[in-house]
C-alpha positions in Angstrom: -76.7 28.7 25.0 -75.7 25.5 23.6 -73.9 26.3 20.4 -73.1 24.0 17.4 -69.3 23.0 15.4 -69.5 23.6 11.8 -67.1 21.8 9.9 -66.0 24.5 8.2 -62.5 26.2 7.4 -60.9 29.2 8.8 -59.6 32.6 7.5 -57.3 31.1 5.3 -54.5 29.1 4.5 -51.2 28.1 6.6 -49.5 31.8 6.6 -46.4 29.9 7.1 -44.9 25.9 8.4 -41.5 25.5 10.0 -39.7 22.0 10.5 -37.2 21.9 14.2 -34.6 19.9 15.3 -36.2 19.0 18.5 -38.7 16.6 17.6 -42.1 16.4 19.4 -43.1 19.5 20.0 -44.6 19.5 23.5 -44.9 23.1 24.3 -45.0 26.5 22.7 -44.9 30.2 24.0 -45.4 33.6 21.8 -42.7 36.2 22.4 -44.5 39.4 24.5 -43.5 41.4 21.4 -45.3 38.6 19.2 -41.7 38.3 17.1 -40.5 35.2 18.7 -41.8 31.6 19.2 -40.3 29.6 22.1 -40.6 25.8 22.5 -39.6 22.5 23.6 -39.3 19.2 22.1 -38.6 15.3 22.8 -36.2 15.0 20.0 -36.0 11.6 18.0 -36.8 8.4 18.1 -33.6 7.9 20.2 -34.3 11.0 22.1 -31.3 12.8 20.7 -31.6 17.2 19.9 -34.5 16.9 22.6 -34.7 20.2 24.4 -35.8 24.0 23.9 -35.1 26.4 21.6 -36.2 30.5 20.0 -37.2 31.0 16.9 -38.2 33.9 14.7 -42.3 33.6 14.3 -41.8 35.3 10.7 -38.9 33.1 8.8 -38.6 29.8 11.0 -34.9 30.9 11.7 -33.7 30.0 14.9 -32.8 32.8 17.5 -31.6 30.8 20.2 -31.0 27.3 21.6 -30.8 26.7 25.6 -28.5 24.0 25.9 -28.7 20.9 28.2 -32.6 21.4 28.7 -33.1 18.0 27.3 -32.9 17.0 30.9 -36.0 19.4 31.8 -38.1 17.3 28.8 -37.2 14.0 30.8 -38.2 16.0 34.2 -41.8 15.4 33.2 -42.1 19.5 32.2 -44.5 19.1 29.2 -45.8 22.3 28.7 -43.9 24.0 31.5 -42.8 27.0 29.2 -43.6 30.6 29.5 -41.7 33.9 28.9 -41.0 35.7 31.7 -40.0 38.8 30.3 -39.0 40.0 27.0 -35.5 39.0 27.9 -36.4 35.7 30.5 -37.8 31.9 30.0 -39.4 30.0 32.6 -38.7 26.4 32.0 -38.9 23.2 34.4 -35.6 22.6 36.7 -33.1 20.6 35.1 -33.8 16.8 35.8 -29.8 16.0 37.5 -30.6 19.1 40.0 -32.9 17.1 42.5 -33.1 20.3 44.8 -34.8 22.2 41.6 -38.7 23.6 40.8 -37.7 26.2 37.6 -35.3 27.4 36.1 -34.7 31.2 34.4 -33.1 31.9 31.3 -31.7 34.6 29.3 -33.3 34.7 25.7 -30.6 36.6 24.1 -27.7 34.2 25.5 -29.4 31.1 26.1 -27.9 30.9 29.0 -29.1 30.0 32.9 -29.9 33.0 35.0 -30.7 31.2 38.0 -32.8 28.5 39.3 -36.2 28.3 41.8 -35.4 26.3 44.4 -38.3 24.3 46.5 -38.7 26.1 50.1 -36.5 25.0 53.2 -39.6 22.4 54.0 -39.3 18.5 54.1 -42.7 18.0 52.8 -41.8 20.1 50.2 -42.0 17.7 47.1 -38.6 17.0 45.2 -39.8 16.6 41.5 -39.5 19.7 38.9 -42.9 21.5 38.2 -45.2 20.1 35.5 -47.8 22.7 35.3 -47.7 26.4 35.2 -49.6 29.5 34.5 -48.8 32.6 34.2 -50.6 35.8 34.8 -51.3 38.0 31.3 -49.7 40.8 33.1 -46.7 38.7 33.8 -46.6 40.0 37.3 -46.8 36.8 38.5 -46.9 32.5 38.2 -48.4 29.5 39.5 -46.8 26.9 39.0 -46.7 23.2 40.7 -45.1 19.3 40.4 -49.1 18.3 40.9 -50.7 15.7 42.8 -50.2 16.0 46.2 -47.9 18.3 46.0 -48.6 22.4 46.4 -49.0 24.7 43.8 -46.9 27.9 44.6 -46.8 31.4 43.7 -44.4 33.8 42.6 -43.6 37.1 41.7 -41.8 38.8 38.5 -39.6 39.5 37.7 -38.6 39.3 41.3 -38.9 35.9 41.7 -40.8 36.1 45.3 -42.4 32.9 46.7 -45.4 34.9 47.7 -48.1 31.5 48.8 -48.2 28.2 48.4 -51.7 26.5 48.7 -51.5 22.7 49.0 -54.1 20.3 48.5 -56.0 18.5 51.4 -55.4 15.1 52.3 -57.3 12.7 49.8 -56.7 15.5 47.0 -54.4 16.0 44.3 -53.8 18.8 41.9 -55.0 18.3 38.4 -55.1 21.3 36.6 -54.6 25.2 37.4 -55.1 28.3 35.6 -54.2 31.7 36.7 -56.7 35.0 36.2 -55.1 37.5 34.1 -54.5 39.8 36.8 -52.6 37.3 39.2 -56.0 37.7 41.8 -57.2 34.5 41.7 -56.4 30.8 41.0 -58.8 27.9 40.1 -58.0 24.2 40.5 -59.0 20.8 40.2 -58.2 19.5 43.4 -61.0 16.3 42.9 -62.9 14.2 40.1 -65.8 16.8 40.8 -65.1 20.1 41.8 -62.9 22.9 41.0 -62.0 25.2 43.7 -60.9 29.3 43.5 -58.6 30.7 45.2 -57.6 34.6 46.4 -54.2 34.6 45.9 -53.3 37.9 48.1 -55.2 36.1 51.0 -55.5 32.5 50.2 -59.3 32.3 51.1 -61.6 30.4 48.9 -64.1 32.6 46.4 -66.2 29.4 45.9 -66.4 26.1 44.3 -67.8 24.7 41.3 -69.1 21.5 39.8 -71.3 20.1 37.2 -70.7 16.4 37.8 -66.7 16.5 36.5 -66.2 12.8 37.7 -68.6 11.8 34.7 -66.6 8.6 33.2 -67.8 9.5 30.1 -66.0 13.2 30.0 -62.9 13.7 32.4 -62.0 17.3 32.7 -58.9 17.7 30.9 -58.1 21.7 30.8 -59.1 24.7 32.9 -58.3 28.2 31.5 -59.4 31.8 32.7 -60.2 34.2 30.4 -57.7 37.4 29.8 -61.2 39.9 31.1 -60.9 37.5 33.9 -64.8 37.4 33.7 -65.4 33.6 32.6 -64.1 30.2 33.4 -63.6 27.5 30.6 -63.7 23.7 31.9 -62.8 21.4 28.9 -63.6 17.9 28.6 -61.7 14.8 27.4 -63.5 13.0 25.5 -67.1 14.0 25.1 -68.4 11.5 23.0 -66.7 8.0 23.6 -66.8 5.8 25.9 -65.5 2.0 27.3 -67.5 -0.5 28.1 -67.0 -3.8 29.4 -66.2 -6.8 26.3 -65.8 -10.1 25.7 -63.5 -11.8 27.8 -62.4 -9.1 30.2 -61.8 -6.7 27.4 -62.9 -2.7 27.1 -64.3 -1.7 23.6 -65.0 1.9 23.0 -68.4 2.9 21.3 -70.4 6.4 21.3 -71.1 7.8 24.1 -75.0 7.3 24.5 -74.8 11.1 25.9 -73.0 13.3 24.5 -71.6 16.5 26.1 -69.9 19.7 24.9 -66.2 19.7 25.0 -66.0 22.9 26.8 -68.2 24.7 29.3 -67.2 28.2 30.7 -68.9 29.9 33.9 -69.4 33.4 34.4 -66.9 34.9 37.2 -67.2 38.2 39.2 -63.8 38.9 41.4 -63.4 35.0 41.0 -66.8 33.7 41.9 -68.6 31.9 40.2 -72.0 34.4 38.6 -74.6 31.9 37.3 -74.7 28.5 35.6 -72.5 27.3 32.8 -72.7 27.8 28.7 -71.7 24.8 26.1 -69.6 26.1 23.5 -69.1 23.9 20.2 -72.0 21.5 21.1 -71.8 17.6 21.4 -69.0 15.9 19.7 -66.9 13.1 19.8 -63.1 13.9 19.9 -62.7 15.8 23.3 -60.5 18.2 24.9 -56.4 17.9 24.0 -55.0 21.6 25.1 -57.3 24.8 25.2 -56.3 28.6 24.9 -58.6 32.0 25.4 -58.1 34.7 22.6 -57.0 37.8 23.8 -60.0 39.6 23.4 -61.9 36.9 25.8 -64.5 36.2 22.8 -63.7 32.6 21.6 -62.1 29.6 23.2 -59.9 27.6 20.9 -58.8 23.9 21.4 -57.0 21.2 20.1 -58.7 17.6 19.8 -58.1 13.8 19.9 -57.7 13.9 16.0 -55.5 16.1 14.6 -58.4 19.3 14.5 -58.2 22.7 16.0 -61.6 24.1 16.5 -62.5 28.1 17.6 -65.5 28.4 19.8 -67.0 31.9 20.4 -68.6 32.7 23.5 -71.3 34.7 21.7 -72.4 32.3 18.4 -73.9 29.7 17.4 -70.8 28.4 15.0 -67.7 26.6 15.9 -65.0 26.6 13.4 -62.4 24.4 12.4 -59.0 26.7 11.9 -57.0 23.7 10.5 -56.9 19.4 10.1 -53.7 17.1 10.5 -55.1 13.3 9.6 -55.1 10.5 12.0 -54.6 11.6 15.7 -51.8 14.7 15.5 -51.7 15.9 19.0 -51.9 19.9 18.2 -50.5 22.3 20.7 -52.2 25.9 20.4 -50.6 29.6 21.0 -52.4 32.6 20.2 -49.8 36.1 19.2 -50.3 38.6 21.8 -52.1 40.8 19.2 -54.6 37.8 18.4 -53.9 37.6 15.0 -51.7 33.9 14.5 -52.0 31.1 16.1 -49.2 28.9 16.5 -49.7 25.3 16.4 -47.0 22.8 17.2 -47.6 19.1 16.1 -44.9 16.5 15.5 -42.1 18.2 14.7 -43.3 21.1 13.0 -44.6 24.7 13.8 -47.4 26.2 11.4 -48.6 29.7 12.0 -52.5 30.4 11.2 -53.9 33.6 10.8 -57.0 34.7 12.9 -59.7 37.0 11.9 -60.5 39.8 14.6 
């Protein structure tokens, strides 16, 4: 079902806008109680305050500050952020401790709990992980440097390197998501195909592709949905494209076909169940950062322009929760209770509510 954006807004205004001291927001995380709003920033121009920080989701007022984590923002850890616990943060390894993956911290303190180092193996890798995903349960974490590098698994709160699966030779890792339940992983491993994975056994469920190395629409997000029942695949920029000007120069015009910034595939136990679904119809602006409600009915995602757009699974509407001008890169975070959305974009935090 190939479903239409309406450019219309969404259940109201801003509930509420808070301005940090870290800058560039590159990453947010709700609290699992849904009081708190963790995040990470590059600072200033000069690229002083950068680091990560607690605040209260209600009153902007800040809860905690995790000092020295500057040196995680320069260890290439965009959007490496995720609470562990009510009481733990996952962020990237600190960028002097070469030996480093993640790093634990304790919310109430701010202080380092301990670190994750990289496994006694030479081919190991030796950068700090730039993507991770964490199960809904919070059981467990994927979580990886990318490229050629393996992505690895873990328990919680024990901390347990339970599997690592690395890509083949020729392959690199590009995106993961984890299911809810910690079962299953999928990745982008190629320009085409995205691969799932058992995690208890490391056996591949299946593959999928729909022609992913299209020039005109990288993929640029993967996310599983908290049922674990569907797979969303966004795109990066559905509707532009660069062609070939005068004098050796690229010019970017429409894209003479179109696509659907996100499709999602129906999953049973991690395989793939039939063919894909649009959401949001053909448009122009693409893919940025993509998040599942918790109730598994819409996927919402932030675009090349400053718009964050909600997609049901089961409509025929998109709808545009909230517009920054020009090309504000918006990163989403939905309350555990579905009800705000937190949206980080230059150096401010706005809260939107959601209607059930």
């Amino acid at each position: 079902m190939l479903c239409s954006l309406a450019w219309v807004w969404g259940s109201g205004r801003p509930r509420a806008q808070f301005t940090v001291a870290q800058g560039t927001i590159v990453n947010l995380a709700w609290s699992p109680d849904g009081k708190y709003l963790a995040y990470c920033g590059f600072g200033d121009e000069f690229g002083d305050h950068a680091g990560c920080a607690i605040i209260n989701a209600a009153t902007g007022k800040p809860k905690t500050r995790f000092p020295n984590t500057d040196d995680a923002i320069a260890g290439n850890g965009d959007g490496v952020l995720a609470f562990a616990s009510p009481d733990r943060l996952l962020l990237p390894a600190l960028w002097h401790s070469p030996t480093g993956f993640m790093t634990l911290w304790d919310v109430r303190t701010g202080k380092l709990d301990r670190g994750i180092n990289f496994p006694p193996d030479p081919n190991a890798g030796g950068q700090t992980a730039n993507q991770l995903s964490i199960a809904a349960n919070r059981a467990s974490f994927a979580a990886t440097e990318g490229g050629p590098y393996p992505v690895r698994l873990y328990t919680l709160p024990g901390l347990k390197l339970v599997r690592t699966i690395a890509p083949r030779r020729g392959q690199g890792v590009m995106n993961i998501a984890l299911a809810a339940d910690g079962s299953f992983l999928a990745l982008r491993l190629d320009a085409t195909h995205v691969t799932i994975v058992n995690t208890a056994s490391g056996a591949t469920l299946g593959t999928i592709s729909d022609d992913f190395d299209r020039d005109t629409a990288p993929v640029s997000a993967l996310a599983i949905s908290p049922d674990d029942r569907f797979l969303a695949v966004g795109f990066e920029n559905g509707g532009i494209v660069q062609v070939p000007g005068p004098g050796g120069t690229l010019e970017t015009v429409p894209n003479p076909w179109p696509m659907a910034p996100i499709l999602i595939w129906p999953l049973v136990n991690g395989a793939q169940a039939g063919p894909p679904q649009a959401l949001c119809g053909p448009q122009v602006q693409g893919v940025l950062n993509m998040v599942w409600t918790p109730d598994s009915r819409s996927v919402i995602f932030s675009d090349n322009r400053g718009n964050v757009v909600s997609c049901p699974v089961r409509g025929h509407t998109g709808r545009i929760l909230l517009h920054r001008a020009l090309d504000a890169v918006q990163v989403p975070a939905i309350s555990p209770d579905g009800r705000r959305l937190a949206l980080g974009a230059d150096d401010k935090i706005t809260i939107v509510p959601l209607k059930n």
